[in-house]
C-alpha positions as CSV (number, residue, x, y, z in Angstrom):
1,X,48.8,-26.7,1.7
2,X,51.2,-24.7,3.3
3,X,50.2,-22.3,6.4
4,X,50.2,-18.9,5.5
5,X,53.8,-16.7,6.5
6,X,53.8,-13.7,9.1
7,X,53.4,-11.5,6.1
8,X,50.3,-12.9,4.5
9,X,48.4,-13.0,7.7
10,X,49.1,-9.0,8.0
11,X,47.9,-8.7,4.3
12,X,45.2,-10.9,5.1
13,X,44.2,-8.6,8.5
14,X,44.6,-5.0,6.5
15,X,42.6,-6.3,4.0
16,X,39.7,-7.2,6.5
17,X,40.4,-4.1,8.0
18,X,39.6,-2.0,4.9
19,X,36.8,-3.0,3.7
20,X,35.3,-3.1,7.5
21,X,36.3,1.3,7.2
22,X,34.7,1.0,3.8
23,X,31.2,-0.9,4.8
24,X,31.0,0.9,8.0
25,X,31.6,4.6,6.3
26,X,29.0,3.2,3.2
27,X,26.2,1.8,5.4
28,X,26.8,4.8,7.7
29,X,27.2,3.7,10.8
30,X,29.8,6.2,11.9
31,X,27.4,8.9,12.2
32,X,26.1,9.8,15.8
33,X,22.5,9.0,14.3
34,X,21.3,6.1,12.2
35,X,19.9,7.1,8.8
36,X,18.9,11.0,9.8
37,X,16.9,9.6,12.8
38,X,17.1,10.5,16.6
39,X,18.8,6.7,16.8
40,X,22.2,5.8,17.3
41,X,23.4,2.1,15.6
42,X,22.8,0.3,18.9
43,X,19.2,1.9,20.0
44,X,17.9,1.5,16.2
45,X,19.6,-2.6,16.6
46,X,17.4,-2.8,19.6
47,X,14.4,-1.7,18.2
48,X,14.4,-3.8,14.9
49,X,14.8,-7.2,17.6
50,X,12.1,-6.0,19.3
51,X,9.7,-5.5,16.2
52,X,10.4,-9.2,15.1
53,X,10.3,-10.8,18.1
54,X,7.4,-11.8,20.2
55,X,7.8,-10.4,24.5
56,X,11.7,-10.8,24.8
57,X,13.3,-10.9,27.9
58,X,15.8,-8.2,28.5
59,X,18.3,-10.8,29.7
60,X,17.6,-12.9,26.2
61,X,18.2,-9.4,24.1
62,X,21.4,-9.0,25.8
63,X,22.5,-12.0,25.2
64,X,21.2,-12.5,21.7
65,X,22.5,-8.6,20.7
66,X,26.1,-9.0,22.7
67,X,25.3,-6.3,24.5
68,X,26.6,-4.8,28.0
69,X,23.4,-5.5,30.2
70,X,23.9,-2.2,32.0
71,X,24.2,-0.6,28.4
72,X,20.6,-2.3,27.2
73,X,19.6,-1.0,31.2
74,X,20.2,2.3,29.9
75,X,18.8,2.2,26.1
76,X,15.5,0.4,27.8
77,X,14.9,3.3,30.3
78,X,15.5,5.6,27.2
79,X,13.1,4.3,25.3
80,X,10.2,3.9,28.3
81,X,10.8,7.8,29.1
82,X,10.1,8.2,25.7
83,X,7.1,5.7,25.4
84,X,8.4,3.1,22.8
85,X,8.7,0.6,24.9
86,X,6.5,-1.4,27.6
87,X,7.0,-4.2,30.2
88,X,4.9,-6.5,31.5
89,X,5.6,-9.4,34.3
90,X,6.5,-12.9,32.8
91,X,4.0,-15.6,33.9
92,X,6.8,-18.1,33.8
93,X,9.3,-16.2,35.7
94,X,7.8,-13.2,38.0
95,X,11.2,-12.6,38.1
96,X,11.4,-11.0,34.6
97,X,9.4,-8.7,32.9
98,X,8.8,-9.3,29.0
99,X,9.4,-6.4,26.2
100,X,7.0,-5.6,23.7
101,X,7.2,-2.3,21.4
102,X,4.1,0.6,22.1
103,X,2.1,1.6,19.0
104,X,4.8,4.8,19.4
105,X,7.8,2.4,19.2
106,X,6.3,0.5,16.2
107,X,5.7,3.8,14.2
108,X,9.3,4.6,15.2
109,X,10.7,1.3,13.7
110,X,8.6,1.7,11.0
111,X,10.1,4.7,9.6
112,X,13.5,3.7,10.7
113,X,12.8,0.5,8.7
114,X,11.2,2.5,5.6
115,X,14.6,4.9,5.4
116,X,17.0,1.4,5.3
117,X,14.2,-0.3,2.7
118,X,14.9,2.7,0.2
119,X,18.7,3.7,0.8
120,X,19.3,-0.1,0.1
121,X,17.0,-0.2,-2.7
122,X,19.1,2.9,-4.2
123,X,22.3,1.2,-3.5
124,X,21.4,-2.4,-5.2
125,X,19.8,0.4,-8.0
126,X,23.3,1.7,-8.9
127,X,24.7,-1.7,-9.6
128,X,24.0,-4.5,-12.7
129,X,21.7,-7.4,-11.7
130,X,24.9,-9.6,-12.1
131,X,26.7,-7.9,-9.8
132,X,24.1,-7.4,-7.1
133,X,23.9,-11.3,-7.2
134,X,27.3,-11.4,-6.7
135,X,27.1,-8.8,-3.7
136,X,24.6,-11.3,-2.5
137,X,26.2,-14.7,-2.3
138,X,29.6,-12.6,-0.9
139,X,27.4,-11.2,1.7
140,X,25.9,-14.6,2.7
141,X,29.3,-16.6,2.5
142,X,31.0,-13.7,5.0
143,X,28.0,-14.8,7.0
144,X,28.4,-17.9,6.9
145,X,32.2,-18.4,7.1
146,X,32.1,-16.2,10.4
147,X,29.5,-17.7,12.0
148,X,26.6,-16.5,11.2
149,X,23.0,-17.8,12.5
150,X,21.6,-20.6,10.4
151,X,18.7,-19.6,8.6
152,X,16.0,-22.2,10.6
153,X,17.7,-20.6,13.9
154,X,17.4,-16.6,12.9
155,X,14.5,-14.9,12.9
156,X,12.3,-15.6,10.2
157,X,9.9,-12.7,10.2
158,X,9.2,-9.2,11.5
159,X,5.7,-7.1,11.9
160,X,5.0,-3.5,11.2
161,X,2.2,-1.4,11.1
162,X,1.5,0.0,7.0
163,X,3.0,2.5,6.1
164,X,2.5,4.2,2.2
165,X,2.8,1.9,-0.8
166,X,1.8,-1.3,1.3
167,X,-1.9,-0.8,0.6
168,X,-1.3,-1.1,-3.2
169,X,0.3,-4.3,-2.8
170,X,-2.5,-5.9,-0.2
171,X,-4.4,-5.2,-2.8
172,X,-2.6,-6.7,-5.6
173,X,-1.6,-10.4,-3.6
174,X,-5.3,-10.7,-2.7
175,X,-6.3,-10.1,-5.8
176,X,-3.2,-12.8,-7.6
177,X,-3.2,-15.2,-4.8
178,X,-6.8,-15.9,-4.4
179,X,-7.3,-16.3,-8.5
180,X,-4.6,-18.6,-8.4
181,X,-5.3,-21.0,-5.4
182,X,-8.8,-20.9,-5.7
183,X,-10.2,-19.3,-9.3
184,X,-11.9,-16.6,-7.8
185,X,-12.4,-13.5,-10.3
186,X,-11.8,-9.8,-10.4
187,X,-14.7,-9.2,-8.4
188,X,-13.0,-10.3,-5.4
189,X,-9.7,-7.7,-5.8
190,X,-12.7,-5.0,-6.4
191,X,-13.9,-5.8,-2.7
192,X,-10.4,-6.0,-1.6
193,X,-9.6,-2.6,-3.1
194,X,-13.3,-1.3,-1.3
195,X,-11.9,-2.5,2.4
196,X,-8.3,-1.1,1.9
197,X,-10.0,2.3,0.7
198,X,-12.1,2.7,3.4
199,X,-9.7,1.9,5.7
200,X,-7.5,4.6,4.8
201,X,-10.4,7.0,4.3
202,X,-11.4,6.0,8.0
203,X,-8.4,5.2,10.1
204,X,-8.4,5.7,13.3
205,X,-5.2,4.7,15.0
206,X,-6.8,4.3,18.7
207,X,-8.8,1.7,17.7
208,X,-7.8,-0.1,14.2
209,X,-4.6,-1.7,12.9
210,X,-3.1,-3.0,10.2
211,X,0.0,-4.8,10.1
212,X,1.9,-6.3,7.3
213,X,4.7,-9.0,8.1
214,X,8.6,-9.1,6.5
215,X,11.0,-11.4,5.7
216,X,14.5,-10.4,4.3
217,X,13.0,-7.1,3.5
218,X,9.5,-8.3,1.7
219,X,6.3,-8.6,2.3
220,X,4.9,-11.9,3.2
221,X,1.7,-11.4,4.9
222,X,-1.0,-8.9,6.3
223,X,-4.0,-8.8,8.4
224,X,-6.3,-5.8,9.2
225,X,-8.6,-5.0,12.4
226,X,-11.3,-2.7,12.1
227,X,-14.1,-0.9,14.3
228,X,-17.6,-2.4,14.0
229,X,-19.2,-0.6,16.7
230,X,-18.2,0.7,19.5
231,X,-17.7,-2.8,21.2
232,X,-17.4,-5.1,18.4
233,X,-13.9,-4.9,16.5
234,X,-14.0,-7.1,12.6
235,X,-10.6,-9.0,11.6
236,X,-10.4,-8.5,8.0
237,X,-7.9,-9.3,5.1
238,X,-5.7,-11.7,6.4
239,X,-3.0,-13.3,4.3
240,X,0.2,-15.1,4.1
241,X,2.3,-15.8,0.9
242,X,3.0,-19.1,0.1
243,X,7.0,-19.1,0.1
244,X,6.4,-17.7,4.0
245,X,3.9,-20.3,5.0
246,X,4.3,-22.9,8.2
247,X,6.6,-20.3,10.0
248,X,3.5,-19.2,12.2
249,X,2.9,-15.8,10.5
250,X,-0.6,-16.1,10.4
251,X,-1.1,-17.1,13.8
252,X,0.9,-14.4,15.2
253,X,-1.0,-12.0,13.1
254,X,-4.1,-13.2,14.3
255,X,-2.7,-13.0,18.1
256,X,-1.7,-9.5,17.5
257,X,-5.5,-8.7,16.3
258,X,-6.7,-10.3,19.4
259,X,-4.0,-8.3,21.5
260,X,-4.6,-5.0,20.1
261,X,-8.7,-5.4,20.5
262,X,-8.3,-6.1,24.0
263,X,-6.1,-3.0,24.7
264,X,-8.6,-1.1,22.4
265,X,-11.2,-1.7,24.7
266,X,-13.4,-4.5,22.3
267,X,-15.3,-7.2,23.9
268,X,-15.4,-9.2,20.5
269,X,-13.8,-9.8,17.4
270,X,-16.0,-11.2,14.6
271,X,-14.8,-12.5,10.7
272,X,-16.4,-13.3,7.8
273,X,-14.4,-15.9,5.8
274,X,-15.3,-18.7,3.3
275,X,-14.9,-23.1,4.0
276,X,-12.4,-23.0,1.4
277,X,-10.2,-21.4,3.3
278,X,-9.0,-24.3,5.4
279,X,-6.0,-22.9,6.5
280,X,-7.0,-19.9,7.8
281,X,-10.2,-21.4,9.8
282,X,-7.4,-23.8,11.3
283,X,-6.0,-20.3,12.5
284,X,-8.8,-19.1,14.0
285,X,-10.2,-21.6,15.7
286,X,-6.7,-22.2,17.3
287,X,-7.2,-18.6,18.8
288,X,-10.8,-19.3,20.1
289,X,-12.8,-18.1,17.4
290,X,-16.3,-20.3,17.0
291,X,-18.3,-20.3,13.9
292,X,-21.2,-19.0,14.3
293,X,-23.1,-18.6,11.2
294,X,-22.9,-20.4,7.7
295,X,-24.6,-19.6,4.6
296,X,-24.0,-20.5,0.7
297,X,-23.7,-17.8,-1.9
298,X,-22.3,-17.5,-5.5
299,X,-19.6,-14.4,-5.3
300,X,-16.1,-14.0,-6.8
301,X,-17.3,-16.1,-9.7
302,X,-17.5,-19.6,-7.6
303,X,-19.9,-21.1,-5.1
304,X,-18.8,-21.0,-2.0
305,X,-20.1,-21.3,1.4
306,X,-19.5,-18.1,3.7
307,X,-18.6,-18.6,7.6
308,X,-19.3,-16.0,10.2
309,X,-16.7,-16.7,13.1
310,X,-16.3,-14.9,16.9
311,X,-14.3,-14.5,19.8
312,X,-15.2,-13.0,23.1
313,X,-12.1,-10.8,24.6
């Protein structure tokens, strides 16, 4: 094949050229604020790697975002004036100090990350499933082709608090997952339903959580930490879709219960959970958790045997 004359390049380069000033002015990005929020591009960029990653090093963000480190300086002091963001020392490195996202900055991502859910779900809306395939596998080959990161090397997952409509769909999984893997009935989604309900009824942000895990803009897991008493926090309702299993969701969700009690001010964490459940007990006793109690019982349409499990924090 023939290498391409002067002229076909300079097609070839307005071409790019276009469609970069149509993408950017579509997806918005000229505006001095991302998606009506108080967020430009960069800062929202910087708080979505910070939701799906686990105690980043600002050095590692720079690096990873190709940013200026004096820029991210600046954006990181920004965000600690306003509370979204925390440090704490590394224990590897005193060195560094590690990033993590304040409840604040999560309920910032969060509705950052709601506004981008619903403006793309309006966009793919407007077009024919045919075509929004197509849109797809372009998207993905322009990734690719320019060097995009290789799916087992990108982030696989990201956490958020709930936020409205994700209690419907807790719900629903629990209720489809656990009849299919392990035949329990409808009597199992009604207690499911009875948790989330109270929950919502009940929340209080100081001392209870729950957070629902994404990949490529779905849901793939959830977990919920409750009061108890005043010293005693209950891990409830934790669950990972199958397609998103063996990428360490549930343990991190687990961690994250654990995290959050100790900042709450808990000095345990108990669960009830069933033997069945192998997977999940594999999770918890990985964190610490001991069983404590057992006990059989016919619930859900099934015998099964019930496990009481604890940690101390």
């Amino acid at each position: 094949m023939m290498p391409p004359g002067t002229a076909e390049i300079d097609g070839r380069i307005a071409a790019v050229r276009r469609f970069n000033r149509f993408y950017t002015r579509r997806i918005g990005v000229l505006t001095d604020r991302l998606l009506e929020s108080r967020f430009s591009l960069a800062e929202a960029r910087v708080l979505y790697d910070l939701a799906q990653r686990e105690n980043p090093a600002a050095a590692d963000l720079a690096r990873d975002l190709g940013l200026d480190a004096g820029y991210l300086s600046r954006i990181l002091r920004s965000f600690e004036s306003r509370k979204l963001v925390k440090r704490m020392p590394s224990e590897a490195d005193r060195r560094q100090s590690l990033l993590s996202l304040t409840p604040r900055g999560q309920q910032a991502f969060a509705g950052i990350n709601a506004r981008s859910h619903e403006e793309i779900r309006a966009m793919l809306a407007g077009i024919s499933e045919t075509d929004q395939q197509r849109t797809l596998e372009a998207m993905a080959t322009i990734e690719r082709v320019l060097g995009g990161e290789a799916p087992d090397r990108a982030a696989p997952y990201l956490l958020r608090q709930h936020q409205p409509g994700d209690m419907g769909w807790v719900v629903e999984r629990h209720g489809a997952l656990y009849a299919r893997e392990y035949g329990w009935d409808e009597q199992f989604e009604a207690l499911v339903a009875g948790i989330v309900a109270r929950f919502l009824r009940r929340y209080d942000a100081r001392r209870e959580r729950c957070w629902i895990a994404e990949r490529d803009g779905m849901r793939v897991g959830t977990v919920f930490l409750v009061k108890k008493s005043v010293r005693i926090a209950q891990l409830r309702l934790l669950l990972v879709e199958p397609g998103a299993r063996g990428l360490g969701i549930g343990r991190r969700l687990v961690e994250e219960c654990i995290r959050f009690a100790r900042q709450a001010g808990y000095r345990k964490i108990v669960l009830w959970t069933n033997d069945v459940l192998v997977s999940a007990r594999k999770i918890y006793q990985a964190a610490g958790f001991r069983l404590v109690v057992e006990e059989q019982h016919h619930s859900f349409g099934a015998d099964l045997v019930g496990q009481t499990w604890e940690v101390e924090l």
